[in-house]
C-alpha positions in Angstrom: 0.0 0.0 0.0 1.2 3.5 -0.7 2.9 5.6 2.2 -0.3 7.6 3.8 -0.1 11.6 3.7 0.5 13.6 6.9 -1.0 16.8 7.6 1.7 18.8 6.5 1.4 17.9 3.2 -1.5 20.2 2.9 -1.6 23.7 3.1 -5.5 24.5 4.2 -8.2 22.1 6.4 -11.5 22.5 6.6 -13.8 20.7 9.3 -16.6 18.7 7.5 -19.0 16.7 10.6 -20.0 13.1 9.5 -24.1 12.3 9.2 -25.8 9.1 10.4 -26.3 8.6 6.7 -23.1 8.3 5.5 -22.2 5.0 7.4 -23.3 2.3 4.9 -24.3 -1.6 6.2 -20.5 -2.1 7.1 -20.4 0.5 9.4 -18.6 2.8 7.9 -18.4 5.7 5.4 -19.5 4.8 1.9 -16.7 5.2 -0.5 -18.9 7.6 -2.6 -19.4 9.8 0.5 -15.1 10.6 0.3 -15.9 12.3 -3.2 -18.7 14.3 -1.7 -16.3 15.3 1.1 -13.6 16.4 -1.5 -16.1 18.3 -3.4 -17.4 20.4 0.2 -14.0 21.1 1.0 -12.7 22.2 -2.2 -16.3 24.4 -2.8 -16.5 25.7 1.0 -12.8 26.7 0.4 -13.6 29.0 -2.9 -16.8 30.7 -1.3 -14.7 31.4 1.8 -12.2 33.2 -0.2 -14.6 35.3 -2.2 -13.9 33.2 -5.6 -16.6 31.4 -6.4 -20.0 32.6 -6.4 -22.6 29.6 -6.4 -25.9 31.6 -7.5 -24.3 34.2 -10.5 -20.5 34.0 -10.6 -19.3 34.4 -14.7 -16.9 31.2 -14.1 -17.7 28.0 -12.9 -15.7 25.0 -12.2 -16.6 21.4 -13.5 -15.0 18.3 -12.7 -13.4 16.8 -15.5 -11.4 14.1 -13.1 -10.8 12.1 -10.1 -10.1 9.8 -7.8 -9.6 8.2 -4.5 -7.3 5.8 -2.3 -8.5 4.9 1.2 -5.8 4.0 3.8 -8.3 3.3 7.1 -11.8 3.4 7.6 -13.9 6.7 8.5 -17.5 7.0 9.9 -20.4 8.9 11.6 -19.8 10.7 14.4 -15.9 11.1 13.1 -15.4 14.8 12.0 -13.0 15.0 9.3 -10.6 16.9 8.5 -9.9 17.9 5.0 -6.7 19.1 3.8 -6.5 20.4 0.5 -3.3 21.7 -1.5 -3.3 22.8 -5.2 -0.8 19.7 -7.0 -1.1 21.2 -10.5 -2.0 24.6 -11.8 -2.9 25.4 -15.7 -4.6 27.9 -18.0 -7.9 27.0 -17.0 -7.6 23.8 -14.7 -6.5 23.2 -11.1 -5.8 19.8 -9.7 -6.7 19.9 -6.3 -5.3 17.2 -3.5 -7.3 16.4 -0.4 -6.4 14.3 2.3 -9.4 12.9 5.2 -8.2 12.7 8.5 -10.1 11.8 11.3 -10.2 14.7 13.9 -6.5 15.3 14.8 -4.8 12.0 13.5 -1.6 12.5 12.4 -2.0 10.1 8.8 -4.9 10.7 6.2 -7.7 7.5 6.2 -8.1 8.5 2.4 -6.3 10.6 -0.2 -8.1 12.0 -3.0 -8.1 14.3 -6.2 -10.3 16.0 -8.7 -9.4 18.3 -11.2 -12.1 21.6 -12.2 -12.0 23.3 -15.5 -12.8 26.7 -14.7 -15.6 27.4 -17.9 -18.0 30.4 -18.7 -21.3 29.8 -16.9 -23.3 30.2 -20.0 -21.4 29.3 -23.1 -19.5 26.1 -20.8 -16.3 27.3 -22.7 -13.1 27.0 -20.7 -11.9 31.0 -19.5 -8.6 31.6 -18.5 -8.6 31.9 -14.4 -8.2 35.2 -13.2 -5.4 36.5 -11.8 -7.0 37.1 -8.2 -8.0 33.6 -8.7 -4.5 32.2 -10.0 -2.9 33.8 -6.7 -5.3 32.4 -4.4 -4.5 28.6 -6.1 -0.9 29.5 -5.9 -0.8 29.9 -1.7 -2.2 26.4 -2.2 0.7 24.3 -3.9 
């Protein structure tokens, strides 16, 4: 098994609580629930910092990629913590790394990716990220 990511590998967390519903019949997390929490911490992230804007923003982000490797088991009532870093930055796209920990342990229980294409809300096209934008991604590599 690959070596597990500590929490200084990332440069930003963001605390995401667990539901009841996210434990499936095994007793714990579904594996499809990590993607969701990749996707909260990543979005949360963007509104916090005044780049995205969910409702009416000219530049959205759609996810073109991703994927997951799971280390040690997560579940409800576990708050994670997700870390996120920015691993590669283009034109238009930003591959974003997030690691799950579980409250304050030291070694991620799953290390994930996804990568947005930053597009024009209406035409879908892929837009050049702005440079307020590119400097916020670039505290995150």
């Amino acid at each position: 098994m690959p070596d597990r990511a500590t929490r200084d590998a990332y440069r930003r967390f963001v605390a995401i609580p667990t539901r009841w519903m996210d434990n499936d019949i095994y007793g714990h997390l579904n594996n499809v629930v990590h993607y969701s929490l990749f996707d909260t911490a990543v979005n949360r992230t963007l509104i916090e910092a005044g780049l995205l804007d969910i409702d009416g923003g000219a530049i959205i982000g759609l996810v073109v990629e991703s994927g997951c490797r799971y280390h040690a088991s997560l579940a409800f009532p576990d708050v994670v913590q997700a870390g996120l870093r920015v691993g590669k930055l283009g034109r238009s796209s930003v591959r974003y790394e997030i690691g799950l920990f579980r409250g304050d342990e030291p070694l991620a229980a799953a290390e994930g990716h996804f990568v947005h294409v930053h597009v024009d809300r209406g035409s879908r096209r892929p837009v050049e990220l702005p440079a307020d934008w590119r400097a916020f991604f670039e505290g995150l590599v």
